[in-house]
BATIZA-599385 format. One record per residue (C-alpha): x negated, y negated, z; residue number from 1. Coordinates in steps of 0.02 Angstrom, whole numbers, padded with zeros to 5 digits. Example, Ala and Ser with C-alpha at 12.3 -4.5 7.8 and 13.67 -1.06 7.14 Angstrom:
BEGIN
- xx|yy|zz|num
- -00615|00225|00390|1 $
- -00684|00053|00357|2 $
end
This chain:
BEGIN
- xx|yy|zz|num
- -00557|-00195|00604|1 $
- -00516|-00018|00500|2 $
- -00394|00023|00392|3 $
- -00376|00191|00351|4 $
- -00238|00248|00235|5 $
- -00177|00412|00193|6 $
- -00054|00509|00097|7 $
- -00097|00526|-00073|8 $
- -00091|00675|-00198|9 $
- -00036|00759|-00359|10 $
- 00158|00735|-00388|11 $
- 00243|00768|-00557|12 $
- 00325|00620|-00626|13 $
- 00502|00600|-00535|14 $
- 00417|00633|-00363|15 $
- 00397|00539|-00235|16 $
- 00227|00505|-00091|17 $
- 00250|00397|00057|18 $
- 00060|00310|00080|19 $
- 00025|00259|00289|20 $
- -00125|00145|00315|21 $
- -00148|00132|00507|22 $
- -00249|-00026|00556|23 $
- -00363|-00021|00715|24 $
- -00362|-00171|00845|25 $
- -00252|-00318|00868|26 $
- -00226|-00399|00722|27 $
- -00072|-00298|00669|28 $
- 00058|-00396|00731|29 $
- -00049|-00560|00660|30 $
- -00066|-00516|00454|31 $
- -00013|-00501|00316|32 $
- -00006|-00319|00234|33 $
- -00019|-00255|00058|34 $
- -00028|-00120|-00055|35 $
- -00142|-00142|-00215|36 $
- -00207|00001|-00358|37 $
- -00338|00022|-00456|38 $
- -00311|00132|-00616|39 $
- -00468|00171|-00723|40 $
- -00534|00056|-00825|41 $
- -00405|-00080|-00740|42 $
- -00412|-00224|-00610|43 $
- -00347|-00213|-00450|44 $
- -00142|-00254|-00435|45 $
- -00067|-00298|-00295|46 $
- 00087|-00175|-00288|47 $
- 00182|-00248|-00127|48 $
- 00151|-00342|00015|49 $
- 00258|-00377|00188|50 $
- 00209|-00526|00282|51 $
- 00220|-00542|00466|52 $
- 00393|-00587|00468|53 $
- 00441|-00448|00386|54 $
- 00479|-00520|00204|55 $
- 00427|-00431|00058|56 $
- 00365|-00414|-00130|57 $
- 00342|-00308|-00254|58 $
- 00251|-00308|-00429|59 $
- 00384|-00300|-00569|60 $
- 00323|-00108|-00618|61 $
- 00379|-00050|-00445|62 $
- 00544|-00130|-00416|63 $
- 00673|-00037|-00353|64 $
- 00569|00119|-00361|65 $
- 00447|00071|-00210|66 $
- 00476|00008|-00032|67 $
- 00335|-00082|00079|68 $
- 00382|-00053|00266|69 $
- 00300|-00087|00458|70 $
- 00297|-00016|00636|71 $
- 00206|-00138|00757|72 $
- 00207|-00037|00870|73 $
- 00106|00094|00774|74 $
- -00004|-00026|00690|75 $
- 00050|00044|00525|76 $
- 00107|00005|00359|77 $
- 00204|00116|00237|78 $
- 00228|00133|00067|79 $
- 00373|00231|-00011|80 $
- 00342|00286|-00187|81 $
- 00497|00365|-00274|82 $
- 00529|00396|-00452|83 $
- 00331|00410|-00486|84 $
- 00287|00392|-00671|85 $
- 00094|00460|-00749|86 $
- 00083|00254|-00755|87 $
- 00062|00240|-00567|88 $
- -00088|00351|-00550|89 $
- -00191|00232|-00473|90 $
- -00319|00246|-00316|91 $
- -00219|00141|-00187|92 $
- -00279|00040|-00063|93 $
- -00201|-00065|00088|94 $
- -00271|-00228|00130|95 $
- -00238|-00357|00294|96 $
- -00236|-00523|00278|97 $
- -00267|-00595|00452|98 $
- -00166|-00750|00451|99 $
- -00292|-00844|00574|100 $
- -00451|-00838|00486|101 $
- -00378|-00794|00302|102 $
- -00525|-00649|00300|103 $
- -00451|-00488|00223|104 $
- -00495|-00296|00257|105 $
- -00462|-00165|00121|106 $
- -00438|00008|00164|107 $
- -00535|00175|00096|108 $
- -00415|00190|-00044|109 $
- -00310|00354|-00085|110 $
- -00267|00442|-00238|111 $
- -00121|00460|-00320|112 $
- -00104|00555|-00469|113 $
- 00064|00604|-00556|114 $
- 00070|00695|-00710|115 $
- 00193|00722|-00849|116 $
end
């Protein structure tokens, strides 16, 4: 299993990024899916997560500002990041929970950085 994610960058605060993590094989359809970060010096967080029936959850820093999102078919989950602050610079990874065997897969990570 691979999860590769993509998408990240230099915004200025205000911006937006939309993060895509495609996920190789057939567990897609079978996991759970998550975003986490990792700012310097700071543990990882788990930023938001959408199960396999769809439901999600979000950390209380990115409410209403982020939205976790799917395609089955594409084997891919999204991540839209709107009204970025410098507090959100962060390299993010996605991660897979297969629901079957409880192992989990992280993705490469990608950086965001937005600046003041």
């Amino acid at each position: 299993v691979q999860l590769q994610a993509s998408g990240g960058g230099l915004v200025q605060a205000g911006g937006s990024l939309r993060l895509s993590c495609v996920v190789s094989g057939t567990m897609f359809r079978f996991a759970n899916m998550g975003w986490y970060r990792q700012a310097p010096g700071k543990q990882r967080e788990l930023v938001a997560g959408i199960a396999v029936d769809g439901a999600t959850s979000y950390a209380d820093s990115v409410k209403g500002r982020f939205a976790i999102s799917k395609d089955n078919a594409k084997n891919t989950v999204y991540l839209q990041m709107n009204s970025l602050k410098p507090e959100d610079t962060a390299v993010y990874y996605c991660n897979a929970l297969r629901l079957a065997t409880l192992n989990k897969y992280w993705g490469q990570g990608t950086q965001v950085t937005v600046s003041s």
